[in-house]
N, C-alpha and C positions, 0 to 999 in steps of 0.2 A: 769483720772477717767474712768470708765467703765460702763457701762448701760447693764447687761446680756453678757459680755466678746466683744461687741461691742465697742473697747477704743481709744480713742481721747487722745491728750497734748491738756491743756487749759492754755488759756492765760488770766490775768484780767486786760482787759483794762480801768478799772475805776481805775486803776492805773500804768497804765501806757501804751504808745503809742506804736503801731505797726506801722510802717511806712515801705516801699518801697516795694520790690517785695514779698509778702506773699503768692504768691502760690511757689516761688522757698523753703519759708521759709517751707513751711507747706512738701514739699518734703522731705528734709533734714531733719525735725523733725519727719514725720514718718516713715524716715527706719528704721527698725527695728536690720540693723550691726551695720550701724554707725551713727545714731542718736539716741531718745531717744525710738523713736518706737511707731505703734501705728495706726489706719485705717485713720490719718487725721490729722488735725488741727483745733478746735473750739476757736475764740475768744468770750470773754464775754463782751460787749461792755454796755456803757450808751445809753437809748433809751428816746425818747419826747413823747411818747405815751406807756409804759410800764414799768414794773421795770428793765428789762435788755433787751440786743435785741443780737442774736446769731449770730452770723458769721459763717460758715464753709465750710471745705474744705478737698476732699479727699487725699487721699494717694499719689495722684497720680499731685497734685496742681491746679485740678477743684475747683470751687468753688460749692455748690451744694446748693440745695433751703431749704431742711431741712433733720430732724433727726431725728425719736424717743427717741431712747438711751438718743443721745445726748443730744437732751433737757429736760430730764427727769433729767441730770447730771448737767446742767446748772441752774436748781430749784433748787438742791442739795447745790450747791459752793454758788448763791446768799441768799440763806438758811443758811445755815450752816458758811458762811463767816460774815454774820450779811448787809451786802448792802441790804438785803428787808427780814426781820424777820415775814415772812408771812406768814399762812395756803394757802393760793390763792392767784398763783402767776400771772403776766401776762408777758410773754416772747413775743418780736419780731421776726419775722424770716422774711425770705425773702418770702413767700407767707402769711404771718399776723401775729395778733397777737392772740397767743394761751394761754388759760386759764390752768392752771398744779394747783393740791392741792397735799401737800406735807402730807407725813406720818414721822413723826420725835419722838425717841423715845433717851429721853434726852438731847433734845435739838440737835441732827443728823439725818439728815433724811435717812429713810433705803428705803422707797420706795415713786412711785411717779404716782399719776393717772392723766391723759392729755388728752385734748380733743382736738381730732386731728380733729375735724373738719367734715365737708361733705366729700366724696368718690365724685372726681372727675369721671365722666365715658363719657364722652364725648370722640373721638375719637382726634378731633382736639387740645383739653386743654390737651390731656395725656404727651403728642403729639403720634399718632403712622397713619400711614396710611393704617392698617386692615382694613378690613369693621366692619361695623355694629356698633350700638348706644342703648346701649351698647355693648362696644367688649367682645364677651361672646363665647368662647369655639371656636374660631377660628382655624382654621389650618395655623400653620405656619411651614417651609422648611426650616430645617438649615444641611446644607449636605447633609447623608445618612438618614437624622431624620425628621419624621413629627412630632409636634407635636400639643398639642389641647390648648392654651391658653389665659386667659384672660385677660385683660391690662385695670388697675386703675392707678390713681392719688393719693396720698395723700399727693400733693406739692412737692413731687416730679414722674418721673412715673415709673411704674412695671408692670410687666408680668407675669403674675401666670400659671404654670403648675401642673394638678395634677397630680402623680405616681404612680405606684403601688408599685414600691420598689426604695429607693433613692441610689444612688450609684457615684462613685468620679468622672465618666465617666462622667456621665451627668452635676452633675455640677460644676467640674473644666473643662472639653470638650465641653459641649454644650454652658453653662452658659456666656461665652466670647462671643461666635458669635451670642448666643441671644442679650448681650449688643448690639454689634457693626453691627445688622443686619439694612440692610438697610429700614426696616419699621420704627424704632425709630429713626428720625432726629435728636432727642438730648441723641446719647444713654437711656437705660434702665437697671434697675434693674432687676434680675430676681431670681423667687425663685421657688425650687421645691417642692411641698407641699405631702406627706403620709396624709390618713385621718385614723385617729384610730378609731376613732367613732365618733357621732353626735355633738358631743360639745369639742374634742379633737383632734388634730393633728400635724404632725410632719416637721417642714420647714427647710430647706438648703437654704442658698440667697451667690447668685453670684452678688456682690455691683458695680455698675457703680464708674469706677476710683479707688477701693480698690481691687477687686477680693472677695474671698470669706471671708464672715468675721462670726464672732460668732455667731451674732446677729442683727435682722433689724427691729425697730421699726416700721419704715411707712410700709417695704414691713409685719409683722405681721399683721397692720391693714389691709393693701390689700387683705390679703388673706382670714381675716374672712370678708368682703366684697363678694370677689369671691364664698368664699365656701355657704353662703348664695343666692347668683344669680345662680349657678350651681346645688343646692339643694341639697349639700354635708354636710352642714355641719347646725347651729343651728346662731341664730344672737349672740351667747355669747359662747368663748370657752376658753381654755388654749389653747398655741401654745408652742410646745418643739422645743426650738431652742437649738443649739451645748453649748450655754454660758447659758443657764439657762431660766426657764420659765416667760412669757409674758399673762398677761390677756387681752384678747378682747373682746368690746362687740360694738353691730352695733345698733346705739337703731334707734328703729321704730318711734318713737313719734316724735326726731327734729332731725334724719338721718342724726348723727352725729356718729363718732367711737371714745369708749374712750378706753383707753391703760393704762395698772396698769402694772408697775415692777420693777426691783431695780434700783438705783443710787449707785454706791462706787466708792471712794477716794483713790486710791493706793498710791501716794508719790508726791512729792513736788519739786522741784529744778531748777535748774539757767541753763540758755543758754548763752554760753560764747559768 
């Protein structure tokens, strides 16, 4: 399945069992030569406090704390599979349990709106060790490159830069040493963000353990975060990602972010 060209192989293990090394599995399953291909591995597992609970893991056989996409896609298969035939769903993940309402149109759900919760901005919960509380338009040294970036949570962390013009230098070149700079103890995501106008803009994200991928949920929510602390942008925008468009809105009343966008189902099949 795919969430905005962001795509994962999933697994349902409410029937049946994953056992032993699943990060070397989650490798193999998303090379893209000689496996089935793919930014990851999502299992769909039975949860005691929700209708499902999410597993996943990058490309790379990190295990990672969440997903947007992803669990927008995970509404989708528990929807659409019949395990929870529900408008309001409650998914587990590895930082809680988040509320998703499915949009289903014949009984298929085409999209999915999720409340991803509070905007971490604590510097120590991102983790990163910038200054400042929040980390807002900081200057960071990566080579030859300064740049001015902000660093949010949304269960998982990210690094937002804005640009004037996005280009493959920055983030297939920069985008890596931003992960792996020695500010983010637990690596980071990182995206480069164009602002077209007040309520629209244009993101590239460089994924901790994937490289660069189509599309990024949590880092979409960060950014319409960011672009509202930087006073770039409006608390509710579209975000053009490479895989297709992402709604954001940061609401002011219970400073929560909720995220509207597709879920689909590409194909089906066996791991020998």
């Amino acid at each position: 399945m795919h969430g905005a060209g962001n795509d994962y192989v999933y697994i349902n293990c409410f029937e049946e069992a994953v056992t032993g090394d699943v990060a070397t599995l989650a490798r193999r399953m998303a090379d893209r030569h000689f496996g089935v291909g793919g930014d990851g591995l999502i299992l769909i597992c039975p949860s005691d406090v929700a209708d499902a609970r999410m597993q996943m893991f990058n490309a790379d056989g990190s295990e990672a704390e969440m997903c947007g996409n992803g669990i927008r896609c995970v509404a989708k298969y528990v929807y659409d599979h019949g395990i929870a035939k529900k408008e309001h769903l409650q998914i587990e993940t590895a930082t809680g349990v988040l509320s998703l309402e499915v949009e289903a149109v014949h009984q298929i759900v085409e999209r999915v709106r999720v409340d991803m919760g509070e905007p971490i901005l604590e510097a120590a919960r991102i983790p990163t060790t910038l200054p400042g509380e929040p980390v807002v338009n900081q200057e960071l040294s990566v080579d030859n490159e300064s740049l001015r970036v902000t660093c949010i949570s949304m269960g998982n962390p990210h690094c937002i830069t804005f640009v004037e013009e996005m280009s493959d230098d920055l983030v297939l070149g920069v985008g890596p040493q931003v992960e792996n700079h020695r500010c983010f103890p637990a690596r980071v995501n990182v995206e480069f963000v164009e602002v077209m106008s007040p309520t629209e803009v244009r993101q590239r994200t460089w994924e901790r353990g994937s490289g660069e991928t189509l599309a990024c949920g949590t880092g979409a929510s960060a950014v319409c975060v960011a672009g509202v602390l930087l006073g770039k942008t409006e608390r509710k925008i579209r975000n053009h990602l490479l895989g297709g468009d992402l709604e954001l809105e940061w609401n002011a009343e219970d400073n929560h972010v909720y995220m509207t966008g597709p879920a689909a189902e590409v194909f089906v099949g066996q791991w020998p």
